[in-house]
C-alpha positions as CSV (number, residue, x, y, z in Angstrom):
1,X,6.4,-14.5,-11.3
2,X,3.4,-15.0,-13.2
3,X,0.7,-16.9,-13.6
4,X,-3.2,-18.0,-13.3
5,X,-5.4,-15.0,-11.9
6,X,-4.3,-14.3,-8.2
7,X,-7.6,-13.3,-5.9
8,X,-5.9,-10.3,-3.7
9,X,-7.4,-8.4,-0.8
10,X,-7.5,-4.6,0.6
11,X,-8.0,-4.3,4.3
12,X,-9.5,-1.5,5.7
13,X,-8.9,-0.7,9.1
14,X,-9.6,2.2,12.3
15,X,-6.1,1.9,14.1
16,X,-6.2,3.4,17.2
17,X,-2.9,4.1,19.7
18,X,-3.0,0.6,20.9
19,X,-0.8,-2.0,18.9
20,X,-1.9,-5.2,20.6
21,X,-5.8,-4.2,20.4
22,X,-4.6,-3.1,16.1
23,X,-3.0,-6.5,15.8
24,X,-5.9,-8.5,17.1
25,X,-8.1,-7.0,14.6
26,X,-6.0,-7.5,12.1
27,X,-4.9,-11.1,12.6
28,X,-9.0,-11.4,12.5
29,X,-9.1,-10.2,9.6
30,X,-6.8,-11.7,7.7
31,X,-8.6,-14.9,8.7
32,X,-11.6,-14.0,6.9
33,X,-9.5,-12.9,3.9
34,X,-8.4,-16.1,3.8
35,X,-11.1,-18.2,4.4
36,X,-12.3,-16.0,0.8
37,X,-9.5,-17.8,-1.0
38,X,-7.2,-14.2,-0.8
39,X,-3.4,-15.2,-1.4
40,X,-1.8,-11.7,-1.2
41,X,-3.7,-8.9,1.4
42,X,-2.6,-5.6,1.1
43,X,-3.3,-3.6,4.8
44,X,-2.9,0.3,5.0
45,X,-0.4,2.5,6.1
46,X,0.1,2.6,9.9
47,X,-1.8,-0.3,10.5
48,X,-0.1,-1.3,13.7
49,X,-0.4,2.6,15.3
50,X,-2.4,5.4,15.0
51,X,-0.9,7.9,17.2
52,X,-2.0,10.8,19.4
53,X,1.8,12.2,18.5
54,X,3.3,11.3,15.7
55,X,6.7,11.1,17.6
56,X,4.8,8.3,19.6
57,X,5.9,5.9,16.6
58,X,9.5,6.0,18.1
59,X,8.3,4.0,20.9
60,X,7.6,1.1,18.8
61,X,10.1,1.5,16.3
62,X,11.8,-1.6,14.8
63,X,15.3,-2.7,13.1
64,X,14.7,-4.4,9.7
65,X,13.9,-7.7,10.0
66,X,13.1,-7.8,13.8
67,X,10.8,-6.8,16.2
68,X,6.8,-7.9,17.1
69,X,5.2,-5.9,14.4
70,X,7.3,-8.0,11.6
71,X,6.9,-11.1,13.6
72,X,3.3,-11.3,13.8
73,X,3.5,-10.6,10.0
74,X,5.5,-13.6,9.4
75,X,3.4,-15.7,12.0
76,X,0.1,-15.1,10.0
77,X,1.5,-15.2,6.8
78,X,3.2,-18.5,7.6
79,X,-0.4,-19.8,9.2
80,X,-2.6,-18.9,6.9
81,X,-0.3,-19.3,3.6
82,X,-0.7,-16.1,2.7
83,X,1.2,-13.3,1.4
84,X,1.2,-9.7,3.0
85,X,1.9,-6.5,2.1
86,X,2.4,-4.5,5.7
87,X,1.1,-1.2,4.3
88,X,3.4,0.5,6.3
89,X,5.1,0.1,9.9
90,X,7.8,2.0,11.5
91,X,11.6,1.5,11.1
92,X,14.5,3.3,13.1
93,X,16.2,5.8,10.8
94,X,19.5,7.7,11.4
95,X,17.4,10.3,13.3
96,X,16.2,8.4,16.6
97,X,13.3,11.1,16.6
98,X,12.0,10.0,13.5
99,X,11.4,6.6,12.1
100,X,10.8,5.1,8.4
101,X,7.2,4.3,7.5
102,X,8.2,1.3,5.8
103,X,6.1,-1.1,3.5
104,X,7.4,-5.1,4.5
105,X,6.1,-7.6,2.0
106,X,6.2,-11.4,3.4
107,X,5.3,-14.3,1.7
108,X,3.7,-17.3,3.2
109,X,6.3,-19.2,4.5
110,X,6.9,-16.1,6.8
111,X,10.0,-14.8,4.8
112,X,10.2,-10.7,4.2
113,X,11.1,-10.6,0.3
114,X,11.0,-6.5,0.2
115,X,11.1,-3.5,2.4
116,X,10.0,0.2,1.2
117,X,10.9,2.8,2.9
118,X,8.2,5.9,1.9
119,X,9.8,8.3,-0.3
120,X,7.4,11.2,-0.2
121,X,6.4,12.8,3.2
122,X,3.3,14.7,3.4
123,X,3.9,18.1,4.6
124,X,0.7,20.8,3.6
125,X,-1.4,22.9,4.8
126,X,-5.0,22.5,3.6
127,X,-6.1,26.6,3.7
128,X,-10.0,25.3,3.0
129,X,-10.2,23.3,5.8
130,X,-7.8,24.7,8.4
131,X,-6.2,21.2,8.6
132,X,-2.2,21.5,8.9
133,X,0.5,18.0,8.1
134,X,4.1,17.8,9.1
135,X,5.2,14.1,8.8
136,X,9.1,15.4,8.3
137,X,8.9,16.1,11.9
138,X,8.0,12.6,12.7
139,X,9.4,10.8,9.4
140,X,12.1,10.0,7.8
141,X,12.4,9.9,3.8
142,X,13.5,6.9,2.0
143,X,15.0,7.4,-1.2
144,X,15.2,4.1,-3.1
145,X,12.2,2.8,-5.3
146,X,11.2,-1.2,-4.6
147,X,9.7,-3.0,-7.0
148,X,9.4,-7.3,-5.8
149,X,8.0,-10.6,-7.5
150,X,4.7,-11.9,-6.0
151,X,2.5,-14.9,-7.1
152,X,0.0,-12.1,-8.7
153,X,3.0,-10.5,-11.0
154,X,5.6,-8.2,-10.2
155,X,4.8,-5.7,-7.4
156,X,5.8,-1.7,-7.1
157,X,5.3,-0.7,-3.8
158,X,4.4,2.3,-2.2
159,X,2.9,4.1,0.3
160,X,-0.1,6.9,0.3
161,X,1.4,10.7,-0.1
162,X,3.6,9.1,-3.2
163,X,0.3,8.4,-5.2
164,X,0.7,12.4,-6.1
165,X,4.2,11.6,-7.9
166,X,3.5,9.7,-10.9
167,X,6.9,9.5,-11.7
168,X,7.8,7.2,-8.8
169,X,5.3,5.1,-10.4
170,X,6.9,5.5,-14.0
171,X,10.3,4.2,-12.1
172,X,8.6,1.5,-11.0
173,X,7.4,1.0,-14.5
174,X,10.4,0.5,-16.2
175,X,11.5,-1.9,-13.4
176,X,8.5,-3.8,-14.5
177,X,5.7,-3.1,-12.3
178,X,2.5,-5.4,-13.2
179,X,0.4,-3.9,-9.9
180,X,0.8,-1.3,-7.1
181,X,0.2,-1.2,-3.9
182,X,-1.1,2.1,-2.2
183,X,-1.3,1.7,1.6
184,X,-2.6,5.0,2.7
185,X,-4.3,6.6,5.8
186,X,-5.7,9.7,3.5
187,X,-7.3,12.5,5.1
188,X,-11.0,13.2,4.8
189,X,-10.7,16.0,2.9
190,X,-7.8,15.0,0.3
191,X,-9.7,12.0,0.2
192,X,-13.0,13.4,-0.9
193,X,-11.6,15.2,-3.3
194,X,-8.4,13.0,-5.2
195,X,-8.2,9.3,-3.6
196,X,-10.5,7.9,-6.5
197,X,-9.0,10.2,-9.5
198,X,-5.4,9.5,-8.7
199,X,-5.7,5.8,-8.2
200,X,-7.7,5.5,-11.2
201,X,-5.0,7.5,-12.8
202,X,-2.0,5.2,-11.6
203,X,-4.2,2.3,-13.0
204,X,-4.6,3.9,-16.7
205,X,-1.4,5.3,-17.2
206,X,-0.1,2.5,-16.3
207,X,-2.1,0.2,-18.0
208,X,-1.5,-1.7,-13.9
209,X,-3.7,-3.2,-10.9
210,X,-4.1,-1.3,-8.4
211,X,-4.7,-2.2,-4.6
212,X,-4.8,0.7,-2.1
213,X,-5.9,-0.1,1.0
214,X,-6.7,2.8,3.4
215,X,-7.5,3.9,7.5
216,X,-11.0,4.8,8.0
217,X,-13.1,6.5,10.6
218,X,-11.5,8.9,13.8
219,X,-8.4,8.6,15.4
220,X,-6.2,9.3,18.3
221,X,-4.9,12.4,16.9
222,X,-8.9,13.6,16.1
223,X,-7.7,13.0,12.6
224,X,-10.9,11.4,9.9
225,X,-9.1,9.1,7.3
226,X,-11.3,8.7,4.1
227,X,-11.5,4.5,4.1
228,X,-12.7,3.9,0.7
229,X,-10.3,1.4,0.0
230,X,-10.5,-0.1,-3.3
231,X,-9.2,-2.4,-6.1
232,X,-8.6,-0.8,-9.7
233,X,-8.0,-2.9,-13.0
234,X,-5.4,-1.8,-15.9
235,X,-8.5,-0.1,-17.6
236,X,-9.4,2.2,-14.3
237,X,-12.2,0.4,-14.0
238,X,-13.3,0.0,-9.7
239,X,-13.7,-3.7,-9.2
240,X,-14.0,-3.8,-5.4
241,X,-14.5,-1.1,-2.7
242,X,-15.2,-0.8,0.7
243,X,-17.5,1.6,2.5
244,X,-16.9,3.3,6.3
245,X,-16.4,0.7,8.2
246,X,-13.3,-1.7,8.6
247,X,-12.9,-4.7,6.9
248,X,-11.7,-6.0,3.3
249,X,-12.2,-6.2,-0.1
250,X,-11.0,-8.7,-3.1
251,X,-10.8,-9.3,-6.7
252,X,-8.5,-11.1,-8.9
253,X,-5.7,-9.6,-10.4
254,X,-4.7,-11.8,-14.0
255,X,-1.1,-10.9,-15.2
256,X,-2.2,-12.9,-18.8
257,X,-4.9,-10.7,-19.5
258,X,-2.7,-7.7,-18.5
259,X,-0.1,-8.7,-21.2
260,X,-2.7,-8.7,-23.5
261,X,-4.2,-4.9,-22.9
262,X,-0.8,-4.1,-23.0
263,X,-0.2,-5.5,-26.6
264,X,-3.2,-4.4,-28.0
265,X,-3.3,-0.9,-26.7
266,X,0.4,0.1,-26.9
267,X,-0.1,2.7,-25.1
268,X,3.6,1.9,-22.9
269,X,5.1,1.2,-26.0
270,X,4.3,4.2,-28.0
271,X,6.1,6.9,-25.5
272,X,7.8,9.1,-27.3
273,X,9.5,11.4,-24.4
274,X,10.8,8.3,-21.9
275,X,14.2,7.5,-22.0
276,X,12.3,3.6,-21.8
277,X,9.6,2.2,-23.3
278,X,7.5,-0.9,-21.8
279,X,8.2,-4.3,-23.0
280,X,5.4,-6.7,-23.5
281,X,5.4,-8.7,-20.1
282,X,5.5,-12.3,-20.5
C-alpha cells in the first residue's frame, strides 16, 4: 500500500506503574498528534506499564485480540482515524510467569492488522555502569518476523533490544519492508552511547524510514530511559526528534521518493552475499 507522502508520528512518553493514569496521557496525546494531521503514530515499548517488577506485567496480561489495553487502541484509532502502532504491550505466553511484549498495529477503523511478538530479549550486564537486565525472567521470546501493509508503505515491525540484530531487519527486507518501527524504552546509558548510530544504521542499510519512539525520564523500577525519540529518512538523515520530556514528533514518510533512492543508488540490488536481492518497490 502505497501512495502520496504519509505524515507519521513518534510519541514519547514517562510510563509509570499505573495503566489508567499511562492511558490518559496517551489518549491526550494522540489527540494532538492528530490535530497535526499524523495518520500513523508510533508509541514506545511498554507504553501501557512501567513496572516496579517486571513480573508485575502478568497482572495485566492480555489474550490476542482482547483485553482493555487493545481496546482503547482500537477506540482511539477508530475516533480519531488514525492508525497505531502499540509499541509494545503484554501478551500471555505458554509460561503464565512471563508474558510477550507484543507490538499490535490497528488501523483506523479500530481493526488489529498485525501482532509482533519481540524476538530478542535483553539480558546484559553493563560492567561500566553497574546496571544489570534480565527480561527472560519476565519475557517470553517470539520467534516469527511481521512485516504489515500501512497507508505510509509496507511496515517491519519491531521492538527496541532487536535494533542490535540487523539481520531481523534484513528478513524483514526481503519481505519488503519500506519503514521500521523501533518502539524502545532504552536505558540511559545504552542510549547515550548507540540509540542514534544504530537507528541511523537501520535507516542506511536499508535504504528505509525509520520511526522509533522511546520511554523517557525515571521510573518505577529507578530505571532512566534515554527519550530521544526520533524520525530517520532512507539516507540517515534525523528529520524529527524529541528532547526529555514526553510528547511527539512527525515527519512525512514518501514511499515514491523511496523507490527512487532505491533505483538510483542500488545499493539493495547490488548484494553480492544474500541469498535475495531487493526489488525496486513500486
Amino acid at each position: 500500500m502505497t501512495g502520496d507522502a504519509v505524515r507519521v508520528a513518534a510519541v514519547q512518553l514517562n510510563s509509570q506503574d499505573d495503566v489508567e493514569s499511562n492511558l490518559a496521557r496517551i489518549g491526550e496525546l494522540l489527540q494532538r498528534a492528530s490535530d497535526d494531521g499524523v495518520r500513523i503514530a508510533v508509541l514506545p515499548e511498554n507504553f501501557a506499564l512501567m513496572p516496579r517488577r517486571g513480573r508485575d506485567k502478568t497482572a495485566i496480561a492480555e489474550d490476542e485480540g482482547e483485553g482493555p489495553i487493545q481496546q482503547f487502541l482500537a477506540d482511539r484509532a477508530k475516533s480519531l482515524g488514525v492508525w497505531i502502532v502499540g509499541g509494545s504491550l503484554p501478551l500471555r505466553s505458554p509460561d503464565e510467569q512471563r508474558v510477550y511484549g507484543a507490538s499490535v498495529v490497528v488501523d483506523d477503523n479500530g481493526e488489529t492488522r498485525a501482532v509482533y511478538r519481540k524476538i530478542h530479549l535483553f539480558d546484559v550486564d553493563l560492567g561500566g555502569s553497574g546496571e544489570s537486565y534480565r527480561e527472560s525472567h519476565s519475557m517470553y521470546p517470539g520467534d516469527d518476523p511481521v512485516c504489515v501493509d500501512t497507508p505510509a508503505g509496507r511496515l517491519g515491525l519491531t521492538i527496541c533490544y532487536d535494533l542490535r540484530f540487523p539481520e531481523l531487519f534484513r528478513r524483514l527486507l526481503e519481505d519488503g519492508a519500506q519503514w521500521f518501527t523501533v518502539p524502545a524504552a532504552f536505558t540511559q546509558t545504552t542510549g547515550a552511547a548507540h540509540w542514534h548510530v544504530l537507528l541511523r544504521a537501520r535507516a542506511v542499510e536499508n535504504l528505509a524510514w525509520v520511526v522509533a519512539p522511546g520511554q523517557t525520564g525515571l521510573h518505577p523500577d529507578e530505571r532512566r530511559t534515554y527519550g530521544h525519540s526520533l524520525i530517520c529518512d532512507p539516507w540517515g538523515q534525523v528529520l524529527a526528534e524529541c528532547d526529555g520530556a514526553e510528547g511527539f514528533v512527525a515527519a512525512n514518510i514518501d514511499p515514491g521518493a523511496q523507490t527512487k533512492l532505491r533505483r538510483e543508488f542500488p545499493a539493495l540490488t547490488n548484494r553480492r552475499l544474500a541469498e535475495h536481492t531487493i526489488k525496486d518497490t513500486e
